[in-house]
Every structure is written in C-alpha cells, then in structure tokens.
N, C-alpha and C positions, 0 to 999 in steps of 0.2 A: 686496141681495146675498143669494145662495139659498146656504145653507150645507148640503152631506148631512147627511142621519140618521147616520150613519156616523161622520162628524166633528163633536167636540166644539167648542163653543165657543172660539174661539182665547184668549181671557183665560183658560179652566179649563187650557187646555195648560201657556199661558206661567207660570203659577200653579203646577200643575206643575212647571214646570221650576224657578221660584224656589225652591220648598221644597229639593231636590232637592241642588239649589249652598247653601240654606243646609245642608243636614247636612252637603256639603263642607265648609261652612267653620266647622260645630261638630266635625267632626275635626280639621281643622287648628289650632282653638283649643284641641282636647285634648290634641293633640300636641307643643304649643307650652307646655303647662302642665307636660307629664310631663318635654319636654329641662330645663324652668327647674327642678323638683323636683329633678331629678338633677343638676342644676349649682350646688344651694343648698351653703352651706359645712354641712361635717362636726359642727361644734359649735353648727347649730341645729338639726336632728332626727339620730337615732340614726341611722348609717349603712344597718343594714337597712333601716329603717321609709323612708326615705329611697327606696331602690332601690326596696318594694314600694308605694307611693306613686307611683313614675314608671311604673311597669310598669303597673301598674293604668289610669294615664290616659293611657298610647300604646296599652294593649292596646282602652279603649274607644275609642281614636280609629279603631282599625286597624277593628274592627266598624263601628265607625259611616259610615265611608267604603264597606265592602265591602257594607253592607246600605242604601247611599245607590240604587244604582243601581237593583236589583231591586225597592226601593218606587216609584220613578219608574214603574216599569215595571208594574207592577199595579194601581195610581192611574192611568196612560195607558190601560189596557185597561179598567180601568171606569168612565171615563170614555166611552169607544168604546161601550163595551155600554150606558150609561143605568143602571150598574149601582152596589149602595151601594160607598163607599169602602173600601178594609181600614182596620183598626185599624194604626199606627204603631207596630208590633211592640218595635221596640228602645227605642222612647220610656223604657219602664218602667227599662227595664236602667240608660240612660245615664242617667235622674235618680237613681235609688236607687247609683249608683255612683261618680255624682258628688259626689251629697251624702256618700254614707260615705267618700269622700278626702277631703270641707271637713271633716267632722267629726275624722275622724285626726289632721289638719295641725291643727287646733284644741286637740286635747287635748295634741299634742305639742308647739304653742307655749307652753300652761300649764302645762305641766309643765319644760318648758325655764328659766321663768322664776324 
C-alpha cells in the first residue's frame, strides 16, 4: 500500500484524534467536578469558597473543550508537513489549576474538621 508524502500515517491521525476526545472528556470530567462542588452541602466548605471552587473547574473545563479542537488541528498540520509537534499549550494551565482546587478543597476539608 503506497501512502502520499502528503499524508500522515493513518495510526498518527487516529492518534490524533484519540488525544483530541480525551481533552473532551477531561472537560467533561471538569465539568462534572465543578456541578458536584457546587451541589456539595453549605456546611462542608464556606459558601463562597464553594462557588469559587465550581467556577474555577467549569471555567477550565470550558477552556479545555474550546482549546480541544484547534490543538487537533495543528497536531493534524504537522503531522501533514513532517513537521515538530506544538507544545500542549493548556496542558500547564489545567494541571497547575487543578491541583490549586485539590489543594483548596484540602485545606478547607481540614479546617472544616
């Protein structure tokens, strides 16, 4: 089977695409984390820190979905060109903001206690 110069590897696409669906479904698991924050009862975190806790992890979810597509999409092109990968831009954002809500909800369960 003669594959163009052109086109990539069909395993680097579909590889591609995997990644792709999983930041989908690391948005939807953030988003799924921020509804349950905000539906936790009143007398286990402070009502603010509560809201800014939810907010926080639907506002990375909302990023993480809207910056799913355009990394596909520049992983697809250089892939096309033989060219190096980008960096996974948001990668940084969503671990360092995810960790600082474990850390939050951490302090605020021991302090609860």
């Amino acid at each position: 089977m003669d594959i163009s110069r052109d086109e990539p590897d069909p395993r680097f696409t579909l590889a591609n695409e995997r990644t792709f669906l999983t930041w989908l479904s690391t948005s939807l698991a953030l988003s799924a984390g921020g509804v349950a924050m905000a539906a936790v009862s009143a007398d286990v975190f402070v009502p603010w820190m509560r809201t800014v806790l939810a907010l926080t992890l639907v506002s990375l979810s909302a990023l993480c979905a809207a910056m799913a597509y355009p990394r596909w999409r520049r992983v697809q092109r250089a892939l096309r060109q033989a060219a190096p990968l980008p960096a996974p831009a948001i990668a940084p954002l969503l671990g360092y903001g995810v960790a600082a809500v474990a850390v939050l909800a951490m302090i605020l369960i021991l302090m609860g206690r």
